[in-house]
VEXZA-193396 format. One record per residue: residue in one letter; x, y negated, z negated of N, C-alpha, C in turn. Coordinates in steps of 0.2 Angstrom, whole numbers, padded with zeros to 4 digits, always signed. Layout:
N
aXYZXYZXYZ
...
END
This chain:
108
x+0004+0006+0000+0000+0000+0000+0004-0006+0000
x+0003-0011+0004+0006-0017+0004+0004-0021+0001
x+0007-0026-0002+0004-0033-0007+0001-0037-0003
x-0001-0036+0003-0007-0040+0006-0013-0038+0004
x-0012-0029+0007-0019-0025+0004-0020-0026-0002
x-0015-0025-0008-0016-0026-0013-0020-0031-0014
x-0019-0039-0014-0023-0045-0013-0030-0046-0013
x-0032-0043-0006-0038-0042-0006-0043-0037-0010
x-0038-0032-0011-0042-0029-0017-0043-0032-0022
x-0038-0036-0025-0036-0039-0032-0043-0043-0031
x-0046-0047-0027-0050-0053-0027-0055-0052-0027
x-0056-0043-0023-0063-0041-0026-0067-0038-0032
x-0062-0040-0038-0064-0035-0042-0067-0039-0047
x-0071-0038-0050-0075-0041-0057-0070-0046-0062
x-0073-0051-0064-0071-0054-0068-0065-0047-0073
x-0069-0045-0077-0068-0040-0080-0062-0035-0079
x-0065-0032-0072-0059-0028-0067-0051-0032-0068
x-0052-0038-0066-0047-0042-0065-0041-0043-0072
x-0048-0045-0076-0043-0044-0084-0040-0038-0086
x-0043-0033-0084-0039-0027-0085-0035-0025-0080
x-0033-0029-0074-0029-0027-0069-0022-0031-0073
x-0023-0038-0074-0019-0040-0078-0015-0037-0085
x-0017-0034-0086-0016-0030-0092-0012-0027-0093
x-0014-0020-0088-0011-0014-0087-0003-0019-0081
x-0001-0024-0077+0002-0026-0074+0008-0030-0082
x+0005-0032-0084+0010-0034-0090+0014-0028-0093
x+0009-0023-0096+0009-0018-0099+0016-0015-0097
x+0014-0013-0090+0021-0012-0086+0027-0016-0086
x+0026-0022-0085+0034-0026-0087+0035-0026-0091
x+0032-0026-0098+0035-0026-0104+0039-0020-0106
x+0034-0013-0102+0036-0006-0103+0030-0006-0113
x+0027-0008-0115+0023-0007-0121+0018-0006-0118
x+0016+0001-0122+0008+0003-0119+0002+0003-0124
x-0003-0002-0129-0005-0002-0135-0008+0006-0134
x-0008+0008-0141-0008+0014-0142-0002+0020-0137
x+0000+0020-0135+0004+0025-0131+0013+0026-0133
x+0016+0028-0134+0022+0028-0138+0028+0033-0134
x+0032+0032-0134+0038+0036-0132+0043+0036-0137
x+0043+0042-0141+0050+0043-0147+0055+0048-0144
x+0061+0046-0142+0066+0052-0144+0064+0057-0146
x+0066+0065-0146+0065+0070-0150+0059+0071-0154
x+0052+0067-0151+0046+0070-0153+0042+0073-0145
x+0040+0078-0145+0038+0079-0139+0041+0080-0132
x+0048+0081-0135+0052+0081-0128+0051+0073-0124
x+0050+0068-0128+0051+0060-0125+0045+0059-0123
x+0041+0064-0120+0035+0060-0116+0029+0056-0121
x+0026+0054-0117+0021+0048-0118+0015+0051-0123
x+0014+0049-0127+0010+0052-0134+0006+0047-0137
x+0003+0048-0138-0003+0041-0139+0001+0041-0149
x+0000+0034-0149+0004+0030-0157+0002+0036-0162
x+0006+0040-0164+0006+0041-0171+0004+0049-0172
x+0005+0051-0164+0000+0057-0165+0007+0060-0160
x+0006+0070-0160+0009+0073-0154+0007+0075-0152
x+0001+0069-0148-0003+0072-0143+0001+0069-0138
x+0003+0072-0132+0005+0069-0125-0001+0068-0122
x+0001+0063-0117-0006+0061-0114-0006+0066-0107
x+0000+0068-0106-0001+0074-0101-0005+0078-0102
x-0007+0079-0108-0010+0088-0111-0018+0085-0111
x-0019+0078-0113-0025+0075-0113-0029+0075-0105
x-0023+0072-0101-0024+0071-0092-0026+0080-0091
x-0023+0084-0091-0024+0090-0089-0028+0093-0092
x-0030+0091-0099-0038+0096-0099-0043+0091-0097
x-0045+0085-0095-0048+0081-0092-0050+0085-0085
x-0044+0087-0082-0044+0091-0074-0046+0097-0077
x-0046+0102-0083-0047+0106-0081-0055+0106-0084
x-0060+0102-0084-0066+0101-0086-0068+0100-0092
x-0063+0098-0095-0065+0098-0104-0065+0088-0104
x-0074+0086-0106-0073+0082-0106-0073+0077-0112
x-0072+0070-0112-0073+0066-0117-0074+0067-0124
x-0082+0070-0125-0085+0072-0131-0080+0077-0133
x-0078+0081-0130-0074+0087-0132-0068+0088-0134
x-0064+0084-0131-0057+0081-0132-0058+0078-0138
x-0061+0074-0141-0063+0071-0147-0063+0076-0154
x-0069+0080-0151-0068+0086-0154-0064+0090-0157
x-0060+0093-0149-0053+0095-0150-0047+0091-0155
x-0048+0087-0154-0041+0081-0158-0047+0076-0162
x-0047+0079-0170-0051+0074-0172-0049+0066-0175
x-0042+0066-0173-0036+0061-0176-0037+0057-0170
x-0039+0058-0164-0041+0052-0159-0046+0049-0158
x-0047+0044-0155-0054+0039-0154-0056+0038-0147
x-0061+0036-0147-0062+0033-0138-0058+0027-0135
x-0055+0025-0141-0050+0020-0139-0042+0022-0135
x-0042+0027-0139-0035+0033-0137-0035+0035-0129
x-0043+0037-0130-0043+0041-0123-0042+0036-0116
x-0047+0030-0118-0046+0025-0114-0038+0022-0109
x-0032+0020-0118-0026+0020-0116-0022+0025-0112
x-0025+0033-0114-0022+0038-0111-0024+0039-0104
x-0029+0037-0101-0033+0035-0096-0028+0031-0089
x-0030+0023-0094-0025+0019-0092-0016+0020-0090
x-0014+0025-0095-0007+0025-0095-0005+0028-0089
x-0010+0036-0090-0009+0042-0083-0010+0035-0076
x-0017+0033-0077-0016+0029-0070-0012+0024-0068
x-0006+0022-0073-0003+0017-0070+0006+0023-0069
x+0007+0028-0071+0013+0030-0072+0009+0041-0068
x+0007+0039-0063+0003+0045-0059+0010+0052-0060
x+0015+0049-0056+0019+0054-0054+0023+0056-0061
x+0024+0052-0068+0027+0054-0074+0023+0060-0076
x+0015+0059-0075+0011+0064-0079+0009+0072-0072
x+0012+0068-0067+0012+0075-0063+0017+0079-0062
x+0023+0077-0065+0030+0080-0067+0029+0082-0074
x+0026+0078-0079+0026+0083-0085+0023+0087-0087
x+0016+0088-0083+0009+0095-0082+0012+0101-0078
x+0017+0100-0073+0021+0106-0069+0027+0106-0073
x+0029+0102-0079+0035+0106-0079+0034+0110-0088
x+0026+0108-0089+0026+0111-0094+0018+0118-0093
x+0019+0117-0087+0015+0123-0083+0020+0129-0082
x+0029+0128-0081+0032+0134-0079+0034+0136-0086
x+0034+0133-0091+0036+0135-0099+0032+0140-0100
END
């Protein structure tokens, strides 16, 4: 995609859209993601939502594998709507990190 196409998509988005498109853009430069965390030596480094060792790969992956929202909640009662949200977020802005760490903890 080109920053032109990009533009034009930029301009058509909602108010709303917009502010989150902003966000997730800072979020990126800064490299800080609210709620999402990378420690050394917890999790093998990958992306974990704050405080917890949950990877958000393992969140993304059962998302695909049909397990949804309510259930995840369920499953992980130490998370919120707001976790899942971030975890959401994060996958969509870093695609190929969470697609390299679902196939490389798929061959374990």
């Amino acid at each position: 995609m080109t920053l032109k196409e990009l533009k034009s998509q930029l301009l058509a988005l909602t108010p709303p859209e917009k502010a989150q498109a902003i966000q997730i853009l800072v979020q990126s430069l800064t490299n800080t993601w609210q709620g999402i965390e990378k420690t050394p030596g917890v999790c093998g480094g990958e992306a974990c939502i704050t405080k917890t060792r949950i990877p958000v790969w393992v969140l993304v992956n059962a998302r695909r594998l049909g397990i949804n929202e309510s259930q995840l909640l369920d499953d992980y009662p130490t998370l919120t709507a707001f976790d899942l949200a971030n975890a959401w977020t994060y996958a969509e802005a870093y695609p190929h990190e969470i697609e390299i760490a679902i196939r490389k903890n798929e061959e374990d």
